[in-house]
C-alpha positions, -999 to +999 in steps of 0.1 A: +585-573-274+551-570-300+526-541-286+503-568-288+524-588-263+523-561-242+489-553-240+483-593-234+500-588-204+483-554-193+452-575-198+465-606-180+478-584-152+446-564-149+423-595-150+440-614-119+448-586-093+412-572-096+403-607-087+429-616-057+440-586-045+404-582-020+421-613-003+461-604-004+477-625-032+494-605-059+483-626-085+519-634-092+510-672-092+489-674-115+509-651-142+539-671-139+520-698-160+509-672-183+544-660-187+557-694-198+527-709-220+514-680-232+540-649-235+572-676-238+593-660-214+624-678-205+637-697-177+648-682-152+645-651-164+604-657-156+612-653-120+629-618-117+599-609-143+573-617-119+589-599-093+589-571-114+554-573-118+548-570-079+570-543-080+549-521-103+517-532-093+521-538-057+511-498-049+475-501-068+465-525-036+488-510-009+476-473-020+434-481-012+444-498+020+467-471+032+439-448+027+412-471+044+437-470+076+445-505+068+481-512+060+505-515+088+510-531+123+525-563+136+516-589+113+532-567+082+562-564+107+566-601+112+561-612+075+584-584+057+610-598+082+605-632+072+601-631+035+630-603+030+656-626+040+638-658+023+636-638-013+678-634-016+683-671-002+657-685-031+671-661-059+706-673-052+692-709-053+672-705-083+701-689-104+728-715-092+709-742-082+679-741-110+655-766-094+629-780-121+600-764-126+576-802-123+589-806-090+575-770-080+545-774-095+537-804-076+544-790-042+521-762-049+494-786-060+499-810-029+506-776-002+473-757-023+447-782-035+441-798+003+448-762+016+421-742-001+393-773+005+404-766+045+397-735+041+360-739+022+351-763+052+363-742+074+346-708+057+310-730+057+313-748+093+337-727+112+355-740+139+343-732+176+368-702+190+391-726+209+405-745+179+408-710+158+439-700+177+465-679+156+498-691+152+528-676+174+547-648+160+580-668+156+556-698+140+547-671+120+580-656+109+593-690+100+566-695+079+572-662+064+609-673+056+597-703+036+574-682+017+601-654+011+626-689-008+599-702-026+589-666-037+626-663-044+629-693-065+599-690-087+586-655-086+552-660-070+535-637-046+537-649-008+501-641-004+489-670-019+504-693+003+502-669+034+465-657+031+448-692+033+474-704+060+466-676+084+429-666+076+422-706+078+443-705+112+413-678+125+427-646+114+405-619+097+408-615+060+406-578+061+438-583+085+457-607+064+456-594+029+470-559+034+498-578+053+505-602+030+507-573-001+528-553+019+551-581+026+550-592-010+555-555-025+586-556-003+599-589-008+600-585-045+618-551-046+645-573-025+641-600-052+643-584-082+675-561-070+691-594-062+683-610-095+699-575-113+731-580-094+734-618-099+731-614-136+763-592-139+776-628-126+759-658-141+753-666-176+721-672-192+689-655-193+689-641-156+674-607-157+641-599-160+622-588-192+617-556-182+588-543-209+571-573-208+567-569-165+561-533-164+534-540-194+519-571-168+523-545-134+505-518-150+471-542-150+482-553-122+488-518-107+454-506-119+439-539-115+451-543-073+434-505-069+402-516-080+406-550-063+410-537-027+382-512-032+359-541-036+370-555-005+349-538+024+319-542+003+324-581+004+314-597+037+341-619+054+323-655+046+324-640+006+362-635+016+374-662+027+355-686+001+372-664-025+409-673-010+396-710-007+386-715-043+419-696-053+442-711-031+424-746-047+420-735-081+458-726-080+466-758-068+443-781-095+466-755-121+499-764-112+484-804-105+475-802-143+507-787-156+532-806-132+511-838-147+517-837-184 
């Protein structure tokens, strides 16, 4: 790897956590386009890289909201316990099974787009208290589960597709995005020590580019510190607008690349 790929990534890392990390996605999502388009990584060897890059820059975030005596408790239980499984399920898939990429993409757009639009309308008129009832714990942890394959499969953070789901559902941003970091941090140890061992088995370009994703999780490390120091200065309505437009603009992204 060039030192200028490297420090495209550093930059590309840094750039997107500062950005999601104050609402719980990684910003795993949107490198894995920047991996392919712009840094040419291969397929599926993009996947265990993105892991890679929550692995290294998952403890920037995790760090400032351990110290703000806001990581931990039930909702980090339930999600880690969803996703953990999920994430060796979807690696097994995506090595063996190699779904296309367009068909991905397009389920993110059509799960996303409408997703983070819900959420805007729901961020500007909220709903009255009755109809903002959380979803059950085992509701949940199967949603978790899906997350943890998908995240499996293509590398992405669970955050993105967790945070708008449960913060649109009624639950407190400040509550979900610690949880959903934790859980993705987690999931993507899991993830990228399953890739490891299933390359000793398969053929192709399995494992993970290793410079390239520690180059990308050191922005991102760096990046998810400053990120979730922004977020008690933000008030909740700023919050949850922010996950809306990402959740949406993700969602136009993939509608873009899935359509050409």
């Amino acid at each position: 790897m060039e030192w200028s790929m490297g420090l495209l990534g550093f930059a590309a890392g840094l750039l997107i956590s500062v950005v999601t990390a104050p609402v719980g996605v990684s910003g795993a999502v949107f490198l894995l386009p920047v991996q392919v388009s712009v840094l040419g990584v291969p397929s599926p060897a993009v996947t265990p890289t993105n892991l890679l890059y929550n692995v290294v820059a998952g403890p920037g975030a995790l760090l400032r909201y351990w110290r703000a005596g806001q990581l931990g408790g039930p909702l980090t239980r339930i999600l880690i316990a969803g996703t953990v499984p999920g994430v060796i399920v979807g690696a097994v898939i995506r090595v063996f099974a190699v779904p296309g990429p367009r068909v991905f993409r397009l389920l993110i757009a059509v799960l996303l787009l409408p997703l983070g639009l819900w959420l805007w309308l729901r961020s500007v008129r909220p709903a009255p208290p009755r109809a903002r009832d959380l979803p059950s714990p085992s509701a949940t942890r199967a949603l978790a589960l899906a997350v943890g394959v998908a995240g499996g499969i293509y590398g992405i953070g669970g955050g993105s597709l967790l945070g708008p789901i449960l913060v649109g559902r009624g639950a407190p941003v400040a509550t979900v995005a610690p949880a959903a970091l934790a859980s993705t941090f987690v999931t993507s140890v899991v993830g990228a020590a399953t890739y490891a061992l299933l390359s000793l088995a398969a053929s192709g370009e399995v494992a993970p580019d290793w410079l390239l994703g520690i180059s990308c999780g050191a922005g991102g490390l760096l990046g998810g510190y400053l990120g979730a120091h922004l977020q008690p200065h933000l008030p909740e309505t700023a919050l949850r607008l922010l996950l809306a437009t990402l959740a949406a603009g993700i969602g136009a992204l993939y509608a873009v690349q899935a359509l050409h």
